[in-house]
Structures are given as structure tokens and as C-alpha cells.
N, C-alpha and C positions, 0 to 999 in steps of 0.2 A: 504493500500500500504506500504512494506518493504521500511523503510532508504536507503535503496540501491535506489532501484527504482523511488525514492523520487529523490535521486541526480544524478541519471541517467539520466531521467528526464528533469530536472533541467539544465545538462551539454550539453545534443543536444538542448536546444533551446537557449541556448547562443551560442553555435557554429554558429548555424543557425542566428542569427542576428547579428552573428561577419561577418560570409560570404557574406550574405547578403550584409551590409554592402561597405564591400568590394567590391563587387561587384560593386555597385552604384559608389564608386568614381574612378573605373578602367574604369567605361561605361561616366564618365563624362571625364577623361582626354582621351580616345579613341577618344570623339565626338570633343572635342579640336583640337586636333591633327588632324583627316582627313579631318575636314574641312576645315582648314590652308592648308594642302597638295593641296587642289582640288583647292581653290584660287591661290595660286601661280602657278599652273600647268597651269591655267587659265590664269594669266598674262604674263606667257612667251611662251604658245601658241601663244598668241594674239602678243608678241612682233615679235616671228618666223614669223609671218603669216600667221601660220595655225589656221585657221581663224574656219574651220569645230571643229576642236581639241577643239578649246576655247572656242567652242559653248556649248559642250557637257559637259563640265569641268563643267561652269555654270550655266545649268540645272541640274549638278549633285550637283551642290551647292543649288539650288532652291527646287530640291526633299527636299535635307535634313533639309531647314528649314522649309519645310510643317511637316515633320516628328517629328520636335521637339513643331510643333504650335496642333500637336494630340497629345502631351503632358502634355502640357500647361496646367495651369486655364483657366480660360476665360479671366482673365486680360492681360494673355499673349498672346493668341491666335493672336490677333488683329494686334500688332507689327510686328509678326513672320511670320502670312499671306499676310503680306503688301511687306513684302524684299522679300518673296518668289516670290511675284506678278510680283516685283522691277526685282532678277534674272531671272527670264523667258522672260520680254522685252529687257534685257540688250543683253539675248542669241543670242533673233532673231536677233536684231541689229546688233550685234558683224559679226554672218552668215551673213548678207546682205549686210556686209561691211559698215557701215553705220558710226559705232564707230570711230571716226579720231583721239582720245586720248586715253591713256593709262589711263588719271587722273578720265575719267569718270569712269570704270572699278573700279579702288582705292577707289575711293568713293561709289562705290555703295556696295562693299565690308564691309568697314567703317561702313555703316547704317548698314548691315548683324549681327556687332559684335555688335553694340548697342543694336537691336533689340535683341539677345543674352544674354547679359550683363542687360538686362529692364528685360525678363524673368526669369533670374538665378536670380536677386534679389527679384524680388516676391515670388519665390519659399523659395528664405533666410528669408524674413521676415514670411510667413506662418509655414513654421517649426519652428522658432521662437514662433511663438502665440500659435504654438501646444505645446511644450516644447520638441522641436525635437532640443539639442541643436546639435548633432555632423551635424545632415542634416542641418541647417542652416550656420553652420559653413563652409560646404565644397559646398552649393548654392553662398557664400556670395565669397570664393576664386575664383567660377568661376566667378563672377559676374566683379569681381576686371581682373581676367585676358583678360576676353573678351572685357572691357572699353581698355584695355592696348592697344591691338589687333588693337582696335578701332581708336585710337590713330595712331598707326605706318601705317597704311593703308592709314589715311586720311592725312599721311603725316606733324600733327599738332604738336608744341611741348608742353609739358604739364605744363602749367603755375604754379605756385609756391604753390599758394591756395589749384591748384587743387591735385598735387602732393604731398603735407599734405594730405590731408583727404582720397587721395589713400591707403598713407601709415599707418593711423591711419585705417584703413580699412582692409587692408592687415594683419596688428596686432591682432584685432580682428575676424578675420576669423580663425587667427590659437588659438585664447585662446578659441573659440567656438568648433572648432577642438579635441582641447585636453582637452573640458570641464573643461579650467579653473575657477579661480573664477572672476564671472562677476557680476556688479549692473545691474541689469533692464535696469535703466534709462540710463546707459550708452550704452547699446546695441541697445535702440529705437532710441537715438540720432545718434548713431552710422549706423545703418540702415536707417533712413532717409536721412543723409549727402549722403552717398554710391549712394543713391536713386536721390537725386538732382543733383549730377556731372553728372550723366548717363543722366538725363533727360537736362541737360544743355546742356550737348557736344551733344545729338541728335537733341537738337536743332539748335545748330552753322552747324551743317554741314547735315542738310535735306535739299531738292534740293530748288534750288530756284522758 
């Protein structure tokens, strides 16, 4: 094979995992974004009264967390299937008239972004162990914005501890991002933390 061809080569398959790429963190903030959309359309149906609207909103929020749980590992699947279970009785409810608060909606919402934010971190720490630093890096930002999400939904404010280890989180996702230079040891610890506030706040606010 001709030098030429060699770097020719060479140049489309880095294209193609730069697009790639691309891709993958366009299809992560897209999935962000309309889920947020479909929630609040949802909660201000339900405020309007159109009760039918708000129904549909919700299952349209349930389809998409089944969609993301046939994505999943297996360690996520579980979570993802659970809120998805959570939005489809919250719908019928909601139709039946049944839902007399707003706050149950908020919350059940709430559990949606943690079960979210539990699977984007799995996904952080696996690329991680693969030495997939950029895809761990940009698992690890969602992971962080969906706790956030999580957060403002459930109407909680974010205590001081927990609000460090966000931010030291948030830091680390973009030095993973931009393949800076990282220790090991800093990254596991760093992912574990990430890993326990998720798994803390879903525990403070799953149903009683």
C-alpha cells in the first residue's frame, strides 16, 4: 500500500471517530433536553387541567425511559425499568383524576433523573475501566446534570457536602472530556463519590 493511501486511510477513520463521536454527545444533550421538555409540559398540563394532555406527556416520558433501560447494562436496566413502571401508574392516575398534588408528579419526576443520573454513571465508570477516557468523561457530565435535575424537581436544596463533591465532579468530567492529565486513583475516588451522592439522594426521596 502507497504513503498516500496509508494516510488516507488513516484520515477517514479518524474522521469517522471524531463524528462518531460527536454524535454520541449531540444524542446525549438531545435526550436531556426533551425529556425536561415532556416533564414540564406535563406539569403544566396537569396545573391547566388538562388532565388527558398530562397523561400523554407522561407516558411519553415512560416510553423514553424504557428506551434508555434497552440501552442500559444490566446494572442499569433495573432503575430505568422501575421509573418507567413508576411513569405509566402516575399517567393512569393523573387521567383518573386521582393525583390531588402537583408535588407527587415533582417527585416522581425527581426519581426519573436519578434513575438517569445511576445509569449515566455506570456507563462513566465502564468506559472508565475500558480506557474510554472522552466517553467516561461526557457519561460522568450527564450523570452530574441529571442529579442536578434531580435536585430542582424534588424541590431539595443541595447541602454543602453534597454540593462539593458535585462540583469536584463537574471538574472532573471536563478534565476526562478534554483528556487531561489524570491519576487513576483520583478518578476511582472521584467516581465512586459521584456514585454515592446519586445513590444517597435516591435514597432520601424514594416513596415512602
Amino acid at each position: 500500500m502507497s504513503r498516500f493511501k496509508i494516510y488516507f486511510v488513516a484520515a477517514v477513520a479518524t474522521l469517522f471517530v471524531a463524528v462518531n463521536l460527536s454524535s454520541m454527545v449531540f444524542a446525549a444533550a438531545e435526550s436531556q433536553s426533551s425529556i425536561e421538555q415532556t416533564f414540564r409540559k406535563a406539569k403544566q398540563d396537569y396545573l391547566d387541567k388538562n388532565m388527558n394532555s398530562a397523561a400523554q406527556q407522561i407516558k411519553k416520558g415512560s416510553s423514553f425511559m424504557k428506551a434508555q433501560a434497552e440501552k442500559a447494562s444490566d446494572k442499569g436496566k433495573e432503575t430505568l425499568n422501575a421509573s418507567a413502571t413508576e411513569l405509566e401508574k402516575l399517567a393512569g392516575d393523573v387521567k383518573k383524576g386521582t393525583v390531588t398534588s402537583v408535588k407527587k408528579i415533582e417527585e416522581t419526576f425527581a426519581r426519573a433523573y436519578v434513575a438517569l443520573a445511576s445509569d449515566s454513571h455506570i456507563k462513566s465508570t465502564e468506559s472508565w475501566a475500558e480506557k474510554q477516557t472522552e466517553k467516561a468523561g461526557d457519561a460522568l457530565d450527564s450523570a452530574n446534570k441529571y442529579l442536578e435535575r434531580s435536585f430542582d424537581w424534588a424541590g431539595q436544596k443541595i447541602e454543602t457536602g453534597t454540593k462539593d463533591a458535585m462540583k469536584k465532579s463537574n471538574e472532573l468530567s471536563q478534565k476526562l472530556k478534554k483528556k487531561g492529565s489524570v491519576l487513576a486513583e483520583d478518578v476511582g475516588k472521584g467516581l465512586k463519590n459521584a456514585g454515592d451522592e446519586i445513590e444517597k439522594f435516591g435514597k432520601k426521596i424514594s416513596p415512602k
